[in-house]
C-alpha positions in Angstrom: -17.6 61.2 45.3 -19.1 59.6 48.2 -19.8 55.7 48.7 -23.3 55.2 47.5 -22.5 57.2 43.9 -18.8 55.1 43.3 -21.2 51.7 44.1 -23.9 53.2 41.7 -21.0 53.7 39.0 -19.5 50.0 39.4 -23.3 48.5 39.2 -23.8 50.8 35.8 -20.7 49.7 34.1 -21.4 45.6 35.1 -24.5 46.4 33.9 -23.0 47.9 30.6 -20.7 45.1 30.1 -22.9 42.9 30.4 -25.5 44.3 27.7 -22.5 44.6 25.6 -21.6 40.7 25.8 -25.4 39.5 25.1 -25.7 41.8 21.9 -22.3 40.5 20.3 -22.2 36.8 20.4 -18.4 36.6 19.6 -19.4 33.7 17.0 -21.5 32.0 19.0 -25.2 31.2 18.8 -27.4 31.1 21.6 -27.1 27.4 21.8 -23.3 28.2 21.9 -23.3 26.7 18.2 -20.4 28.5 15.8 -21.6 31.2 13.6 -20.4 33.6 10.8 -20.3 37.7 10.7 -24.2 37.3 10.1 -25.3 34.9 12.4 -25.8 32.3 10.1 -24.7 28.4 11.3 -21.0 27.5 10.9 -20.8 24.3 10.5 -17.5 22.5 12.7 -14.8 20.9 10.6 -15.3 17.0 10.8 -11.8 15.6 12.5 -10.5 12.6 10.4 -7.5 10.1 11.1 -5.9 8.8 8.0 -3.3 5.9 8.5 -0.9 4.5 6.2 2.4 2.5 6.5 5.9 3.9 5.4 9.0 1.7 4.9 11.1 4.0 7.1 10.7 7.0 9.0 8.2 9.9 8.5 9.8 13.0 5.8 10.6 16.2 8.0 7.8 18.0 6.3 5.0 16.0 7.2 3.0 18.3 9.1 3.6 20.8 6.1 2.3 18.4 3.9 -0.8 18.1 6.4 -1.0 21.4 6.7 -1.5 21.7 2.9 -4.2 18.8 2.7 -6.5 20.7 5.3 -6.1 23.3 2.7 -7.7 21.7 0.4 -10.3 19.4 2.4 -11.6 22.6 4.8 -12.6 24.4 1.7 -13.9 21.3 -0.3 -15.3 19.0 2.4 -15.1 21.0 5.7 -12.9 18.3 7.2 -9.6 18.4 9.0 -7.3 15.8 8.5 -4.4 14.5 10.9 -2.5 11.9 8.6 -0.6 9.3 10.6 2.5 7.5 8.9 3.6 4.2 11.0 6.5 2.4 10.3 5.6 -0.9 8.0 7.6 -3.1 10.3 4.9 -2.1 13.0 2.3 -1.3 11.1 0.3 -4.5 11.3 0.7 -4.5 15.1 -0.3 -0.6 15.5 -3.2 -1.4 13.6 -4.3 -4.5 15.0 -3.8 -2.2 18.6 -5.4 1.0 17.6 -9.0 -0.7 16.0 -8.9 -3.0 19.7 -8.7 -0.3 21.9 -10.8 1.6 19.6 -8.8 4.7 19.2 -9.4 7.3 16.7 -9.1 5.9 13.1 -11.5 6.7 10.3 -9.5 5.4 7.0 -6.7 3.0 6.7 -4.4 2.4 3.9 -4.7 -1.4 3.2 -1.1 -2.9 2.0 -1.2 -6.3 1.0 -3.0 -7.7 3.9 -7.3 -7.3 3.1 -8.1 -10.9 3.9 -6.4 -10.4 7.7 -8.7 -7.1 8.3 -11.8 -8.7 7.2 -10.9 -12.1 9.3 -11.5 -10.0 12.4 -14.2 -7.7 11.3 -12.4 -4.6 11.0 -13.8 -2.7 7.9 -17.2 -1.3 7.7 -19.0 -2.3 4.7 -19.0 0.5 1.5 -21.5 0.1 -0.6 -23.9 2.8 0.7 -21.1 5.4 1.5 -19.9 4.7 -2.4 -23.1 5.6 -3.5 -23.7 8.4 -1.6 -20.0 10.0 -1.1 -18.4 8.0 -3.0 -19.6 7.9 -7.0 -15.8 9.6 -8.2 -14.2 6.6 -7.0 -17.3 4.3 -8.4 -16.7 6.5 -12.0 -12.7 6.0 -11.4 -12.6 2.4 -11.2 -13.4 -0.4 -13.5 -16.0 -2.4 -11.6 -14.1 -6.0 -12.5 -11.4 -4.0 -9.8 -13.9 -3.3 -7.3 -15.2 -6.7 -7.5 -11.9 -7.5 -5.5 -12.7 -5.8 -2.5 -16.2 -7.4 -2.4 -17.1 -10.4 0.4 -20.4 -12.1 0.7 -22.0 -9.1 -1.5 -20.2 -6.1 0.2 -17.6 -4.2 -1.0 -15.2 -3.5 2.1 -12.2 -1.9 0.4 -11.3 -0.1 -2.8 -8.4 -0.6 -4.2 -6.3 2.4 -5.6 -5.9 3.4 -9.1 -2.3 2.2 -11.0 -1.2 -0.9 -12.6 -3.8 -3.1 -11.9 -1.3 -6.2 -13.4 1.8 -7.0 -12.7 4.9 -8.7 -14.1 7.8 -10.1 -12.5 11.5 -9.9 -12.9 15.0 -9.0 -11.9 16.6 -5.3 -11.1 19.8 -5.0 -11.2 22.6 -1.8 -10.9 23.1 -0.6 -14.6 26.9 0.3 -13.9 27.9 -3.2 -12.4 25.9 -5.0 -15.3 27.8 -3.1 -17.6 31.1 -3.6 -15.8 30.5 -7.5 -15.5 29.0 -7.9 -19.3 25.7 -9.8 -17.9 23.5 -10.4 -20.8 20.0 -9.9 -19.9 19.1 -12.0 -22.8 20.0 -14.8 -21.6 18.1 -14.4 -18.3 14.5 -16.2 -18.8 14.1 -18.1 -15.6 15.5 -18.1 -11.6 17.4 -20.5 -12.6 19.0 -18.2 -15.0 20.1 -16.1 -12.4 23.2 -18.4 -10.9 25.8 -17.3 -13.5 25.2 -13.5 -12.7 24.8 -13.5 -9.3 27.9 -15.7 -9.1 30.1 -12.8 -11.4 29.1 -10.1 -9.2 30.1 -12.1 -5.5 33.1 -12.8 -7.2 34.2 -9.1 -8.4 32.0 -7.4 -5.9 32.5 -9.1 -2.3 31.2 -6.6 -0.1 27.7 -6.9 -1.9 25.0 -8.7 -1.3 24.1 -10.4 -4.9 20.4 -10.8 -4.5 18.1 -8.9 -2.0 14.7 -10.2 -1.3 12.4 -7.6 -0.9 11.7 -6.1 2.4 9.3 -8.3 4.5 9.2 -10.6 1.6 11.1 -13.7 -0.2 12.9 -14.8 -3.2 10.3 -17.9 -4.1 7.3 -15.5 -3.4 9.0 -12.4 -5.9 8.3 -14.7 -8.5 4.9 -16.1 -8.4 3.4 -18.8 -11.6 0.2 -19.6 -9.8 -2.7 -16.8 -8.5 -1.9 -16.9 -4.8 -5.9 -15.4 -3.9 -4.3 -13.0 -2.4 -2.9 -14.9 1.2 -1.4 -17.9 -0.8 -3.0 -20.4 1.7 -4.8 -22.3 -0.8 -3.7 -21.4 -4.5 -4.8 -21.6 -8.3 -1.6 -23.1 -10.0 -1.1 -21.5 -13.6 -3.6 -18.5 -12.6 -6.6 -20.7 -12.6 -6.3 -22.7 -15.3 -8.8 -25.5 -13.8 -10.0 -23.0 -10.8 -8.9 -26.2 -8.4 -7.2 -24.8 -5.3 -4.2 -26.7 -3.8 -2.0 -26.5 -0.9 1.5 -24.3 -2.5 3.3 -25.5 0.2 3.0 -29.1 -0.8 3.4 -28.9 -4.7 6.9 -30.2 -7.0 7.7 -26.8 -7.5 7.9 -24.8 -4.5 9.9 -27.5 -3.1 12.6 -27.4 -6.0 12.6 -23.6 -6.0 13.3 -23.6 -1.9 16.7 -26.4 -2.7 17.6 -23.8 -5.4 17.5 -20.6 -3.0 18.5 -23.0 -0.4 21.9 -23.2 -2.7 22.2 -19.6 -3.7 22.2 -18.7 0.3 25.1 -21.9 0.9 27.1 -19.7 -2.1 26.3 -16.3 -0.3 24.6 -15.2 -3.6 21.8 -14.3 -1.3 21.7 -11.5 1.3 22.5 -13.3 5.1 20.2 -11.5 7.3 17.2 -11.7 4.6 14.6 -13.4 7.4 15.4 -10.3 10.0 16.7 -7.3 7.3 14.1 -4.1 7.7 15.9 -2.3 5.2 14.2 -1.6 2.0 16.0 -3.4 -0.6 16.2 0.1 -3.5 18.0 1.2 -0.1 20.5 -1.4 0.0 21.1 -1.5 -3.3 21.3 2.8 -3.3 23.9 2.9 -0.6 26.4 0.0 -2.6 25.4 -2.7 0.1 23.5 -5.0 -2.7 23.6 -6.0 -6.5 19.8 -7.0 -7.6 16.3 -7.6 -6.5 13.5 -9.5 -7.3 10.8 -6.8 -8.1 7.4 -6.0 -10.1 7.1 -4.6 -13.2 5.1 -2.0 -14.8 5.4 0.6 -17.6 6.7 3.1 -14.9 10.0 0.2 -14.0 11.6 0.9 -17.0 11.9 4.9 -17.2 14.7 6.3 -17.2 13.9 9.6 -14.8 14.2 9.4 -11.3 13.4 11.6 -8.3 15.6 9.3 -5.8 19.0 9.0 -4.9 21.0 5.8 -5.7 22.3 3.5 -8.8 19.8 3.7 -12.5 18.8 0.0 -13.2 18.5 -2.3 -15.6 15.2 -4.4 -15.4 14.7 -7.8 -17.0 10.7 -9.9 -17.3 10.8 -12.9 -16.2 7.4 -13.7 -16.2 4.3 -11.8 -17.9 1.9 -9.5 -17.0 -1.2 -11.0 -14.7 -3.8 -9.6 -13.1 -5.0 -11.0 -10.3 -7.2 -10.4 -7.0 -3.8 -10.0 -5.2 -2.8 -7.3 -8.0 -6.0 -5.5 -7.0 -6.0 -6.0 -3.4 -2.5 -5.1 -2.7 -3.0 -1.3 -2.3 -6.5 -0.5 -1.1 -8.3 1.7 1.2 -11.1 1.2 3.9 -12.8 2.6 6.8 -12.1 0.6 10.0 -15.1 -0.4 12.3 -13.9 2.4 15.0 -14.7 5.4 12.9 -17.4 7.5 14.1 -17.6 9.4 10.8 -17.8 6.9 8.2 -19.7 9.5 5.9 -16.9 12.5 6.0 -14.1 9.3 5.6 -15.9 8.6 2.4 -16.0 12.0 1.5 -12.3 12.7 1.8 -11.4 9.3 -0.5 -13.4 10.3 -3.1 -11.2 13.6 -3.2 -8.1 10.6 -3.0 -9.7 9.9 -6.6 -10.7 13.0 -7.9 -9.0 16.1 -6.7 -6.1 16.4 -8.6 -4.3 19.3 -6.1 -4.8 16.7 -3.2 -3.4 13.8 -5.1 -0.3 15.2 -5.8 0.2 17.2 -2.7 0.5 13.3 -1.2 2.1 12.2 -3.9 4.6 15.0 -4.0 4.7 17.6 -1.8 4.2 21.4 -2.2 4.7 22.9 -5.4 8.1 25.3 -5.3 9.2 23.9 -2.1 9.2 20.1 -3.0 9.0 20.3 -7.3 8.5 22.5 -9.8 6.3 22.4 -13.2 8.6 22.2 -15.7 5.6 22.3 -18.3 2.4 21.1 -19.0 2.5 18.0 -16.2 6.1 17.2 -16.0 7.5 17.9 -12.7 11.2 18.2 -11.5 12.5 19.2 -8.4 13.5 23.0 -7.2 16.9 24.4 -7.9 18.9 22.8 -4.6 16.8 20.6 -3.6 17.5 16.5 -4.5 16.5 12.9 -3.2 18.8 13.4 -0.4 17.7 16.5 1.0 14.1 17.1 0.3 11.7 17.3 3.0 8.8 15.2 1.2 10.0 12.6 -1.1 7.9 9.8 -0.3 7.1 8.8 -4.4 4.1 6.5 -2.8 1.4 7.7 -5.8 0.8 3.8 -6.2 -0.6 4.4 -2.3 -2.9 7.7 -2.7 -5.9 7.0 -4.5 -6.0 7.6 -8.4 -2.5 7.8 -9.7 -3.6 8.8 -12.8 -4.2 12.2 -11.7 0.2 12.7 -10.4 2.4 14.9 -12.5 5.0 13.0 -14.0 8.8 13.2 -13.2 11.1 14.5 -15.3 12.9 12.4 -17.7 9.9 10.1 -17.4 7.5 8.9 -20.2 5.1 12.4 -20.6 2.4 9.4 -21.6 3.4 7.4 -19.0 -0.4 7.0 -17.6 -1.6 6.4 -21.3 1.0 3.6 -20.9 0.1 2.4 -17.7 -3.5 2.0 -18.7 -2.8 0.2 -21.7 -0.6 -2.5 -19.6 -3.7 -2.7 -17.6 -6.1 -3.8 -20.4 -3.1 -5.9 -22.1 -2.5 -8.0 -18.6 -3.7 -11.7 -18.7 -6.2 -12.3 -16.3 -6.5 -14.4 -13.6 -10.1 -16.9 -14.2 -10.5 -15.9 -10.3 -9.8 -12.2 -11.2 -12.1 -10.4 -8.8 -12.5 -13.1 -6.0 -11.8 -12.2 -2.4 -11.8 -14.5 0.4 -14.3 -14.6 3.8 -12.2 -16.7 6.2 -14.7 -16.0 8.7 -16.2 -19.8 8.6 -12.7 -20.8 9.1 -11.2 -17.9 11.1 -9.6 -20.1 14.1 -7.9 -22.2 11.3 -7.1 -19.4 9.1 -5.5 -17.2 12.4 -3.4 -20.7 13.2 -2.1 -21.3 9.7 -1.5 -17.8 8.7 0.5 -17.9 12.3 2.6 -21.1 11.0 3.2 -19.4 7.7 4.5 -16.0 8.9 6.9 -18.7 11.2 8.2 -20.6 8.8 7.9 -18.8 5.3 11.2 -16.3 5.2 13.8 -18.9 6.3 12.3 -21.2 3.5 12.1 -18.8 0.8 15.2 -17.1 1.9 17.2 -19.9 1.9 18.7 -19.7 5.4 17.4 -23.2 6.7 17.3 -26.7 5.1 14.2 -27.1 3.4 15.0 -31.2 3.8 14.6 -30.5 7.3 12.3 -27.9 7.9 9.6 -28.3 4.6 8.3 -31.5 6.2 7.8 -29.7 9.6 6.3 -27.0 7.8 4.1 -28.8 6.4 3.3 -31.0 9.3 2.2 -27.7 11.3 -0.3 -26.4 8.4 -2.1 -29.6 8.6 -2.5 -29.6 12.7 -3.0 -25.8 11.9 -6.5 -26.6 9.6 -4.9 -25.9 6.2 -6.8 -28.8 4.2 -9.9 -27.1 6.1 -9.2 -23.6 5.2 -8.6 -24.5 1.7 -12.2 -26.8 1.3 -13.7 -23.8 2.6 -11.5 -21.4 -0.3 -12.4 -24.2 -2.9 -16.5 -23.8 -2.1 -16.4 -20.0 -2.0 -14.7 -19.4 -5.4 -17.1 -22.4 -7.0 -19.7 -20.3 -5.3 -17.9 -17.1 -7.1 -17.6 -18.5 -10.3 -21.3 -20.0 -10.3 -22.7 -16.5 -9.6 -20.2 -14.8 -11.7 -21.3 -16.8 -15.1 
């Protein structure tokens, strides 16, 4: 074969391969665009972020559980999801970091903390993407609860679906009650606690009596006044006379800080409360504590569980209230950053309507994680406990509309009936629905929120004087802006309350 016909051959077979590539388009358009066996437009899956806190570390079957989710939302709403657990003890700071630097974030779990995110203007306004992505979550929730997450006219955050009240009172170990004789009955106040507490350091030394809960305090557990969610400026009695006042300076928190201030002198309260990152069901779990100050819903007093540790016995202290703080303290928005606001939307409606979604968060993968049991009780697989699953996160108050979970074994089948009934039962704040702007006070409200996060857990944990360190407290909120802060609280809720007629 001479020269000239082998070049001839090469140039036909280029030539060939080259037709060949322009008739098949290997799933591309001429524009490059993704197609399907027909040349018809493939749309790209949307890329969301969704962020949430954890109190401890991520389950080992996280990215099964994601894995599962984009299951669900590729086929329902084209969209794949990379969730993003953080670590509640640096959740706030990761947050605060990620929406500066503008990174990647298109839907954030909001924990007890609304009135900080919209004091720096991180939350895109909803009321449009509701409308249009959104109407299972508007058909989902009673509008007196998305009233919470409303600010000057716009609702920012929607708070998930759950007990929408809450009361307040006392957990304790069942089998140490028992052992001890402690009569719940005659538990009615704090105050009531002493006695108890002071039976089990005695016959139980290596506990802890009373563990605040995590990140929180033993005066702020048990709350008589409707904090407006931040508890800088407060309605005492939950609104009776809609005149906010300064907590920090009132009769009763300072006689509530001497008696903690006691309890922690008697070692009836846990020492390293104001630096302990352990949650306190933890503590208690691995025999390290007694009791802890805790909310209360129908769900508190059944007697299944899908954890690991010590049954309780739960005591009320106070009744069931629902306030803005009630509402507020488990929500969901979409940070400023996202460039997909629309598809966000999209995936928390499924959050409130998609009951396979739901409880995949809520529980894992059916056969690996639980089991039906029948109808919608759930249980987990044969081998597989608290200790040793790979998804056992029981966060359902977190993911959207808890109404749609299974229910655990040995739990109330009508648990949700219940749930919703405690709901419409709940007394009601008079500010029920209120939500704060601090933005005509945001350099005062950044200061005092500073001094309060400073000086709050020692107080309320008793591990400093409060003779001492209440007046300097005190002293700081005032150079802070407090009285400011709370004249500007006092004219928004008249405002609220005017409109709200």
């Amino acid at each position: 074969m001479t020269k000239k016909w082998k070049m001839l051959c090469s140039l036909l077979l280029i030539a060939t391969l080259l037709l060949s590539a322009c008739s098949s388009n290997n799933g591309k358009s001429k524009e490059g665009e993704a197609v399907d066996s027909s040349g018809n437009k493939v749309e790209e899956p949307t890329e969301l972020t969704v962020a949430f806190p954890l109190f401890g570390s991520a389950p080992k079957d996280m990215a099964l559980i994601q894995d599962a989710v984009n299951e669900v939302t590729l086929k329902k709403i084209n969209a794949k999801v990379e969730l993003l657990p953080i670590n509640f003890s640096s959740w706030q700071q990761q947050m605060n970091l990620m929406l500066s630097s503008n990174e990647k974030l298109d839907l954030i779990a909001i924990v007890g903390n609304f009135t900080q995110y919209m004091s720096k203007n991180q939350l895109l306004p909803m009321d449009k993407l509701l409308n249009e992505q959104g109407k299972g979550i508007l058909n989902a929730l009673d509008p007196d609860y998305l009233r919470a997450g409303k600010v000057n006219n716009a609702i920012y955050a929607v708070p998930t679906l759950r007990d929408m009240a809450t009361s307040y009172g006392i957990s304790m170990r069942k089998d140490l009650a028992e052992k001890y004789k402690i009569d719940l009955d005659k538990i009615n106040t704090l105050a009531d606690l002493e006695e108890p507490l002071k039976v089990i350091k005695a016959g139980e030394p290596d506990l802890a009596p009373l563990l605040p809960p995590t990140f929180s305090s033993v005066v702020n557990a048990l709350p008589t006044y409707d904090n407006l969610v931040d508890r800088i400026g407060v309605l005492m009695n939950h609104g009776d006379n809609l005149k906010v006042v300064d907590l920090f300076e009132t009769e009763e928190y300072a006689q509530q800080l001497q008696l903690v201030r006691k309890w922690y002198q008697e070692g009836l309260i846990l020492k390293d409360a104001t630096t302990n990152k352990v949650n306190e069901n933890e503590l208690i779990n691995s025999n390290r504590g007694f009791a802890t100050l805790t909310v209360i819903n129908p769900m508190s007093y059944a007697t299944g569980s899908n954890g690991a540790g010590y049954p309780r016995v739960i005591k009320e202290l106070l009744p069931a209230v629902s306030m803005s703080s009630t509402i507020t303290n488990a929500m969901w928005g979409v940070p400023v950053t996202s460039k997909v606001p629309e598809k966000a939307m999209e995936f928390l409606n499924l959050m409130y309507t998609d009951k396979e979604l739901v409880n995949i968060l809520d529980w894992g993968i059916e056969g690996k994680h639980y089991v039906v049991k029948s109808d919608n009780i759930i249980d987990f697989p044969p081998g597989v406990d608290g200790k040793n699953s790979g998804y056992n996160l029981n966060y359902g108050w977190m993911f959207g509309n808890q109404f749609l979970s299974h229910v655990w074994n040995g739990n109330d089948p009508d648990i949700w009936k219940k749930v919703e009934e405690f709901n419409k039962s709940a007394i009601k704040s008079k500010a029920l629905g209120f939500s704060f702007d601090p933005t005509p006070v945001k350099t005062e409200y950044a200061n005092v929120s500073n001094v309060v996060g400073q000086y709050f857990l020692p107080l309320e944990t008793g591990s400093v004087d409060p003779e001492k360190i209440l007046p300097q407290f005190i002293d700081k909120l005032k150079t802070a802006g407090i009285d400011k802060v709370i004249a500007e609280k006092q004219k928004q809720l008249d405002k609220w309350v005017e409109d709200n007629k």
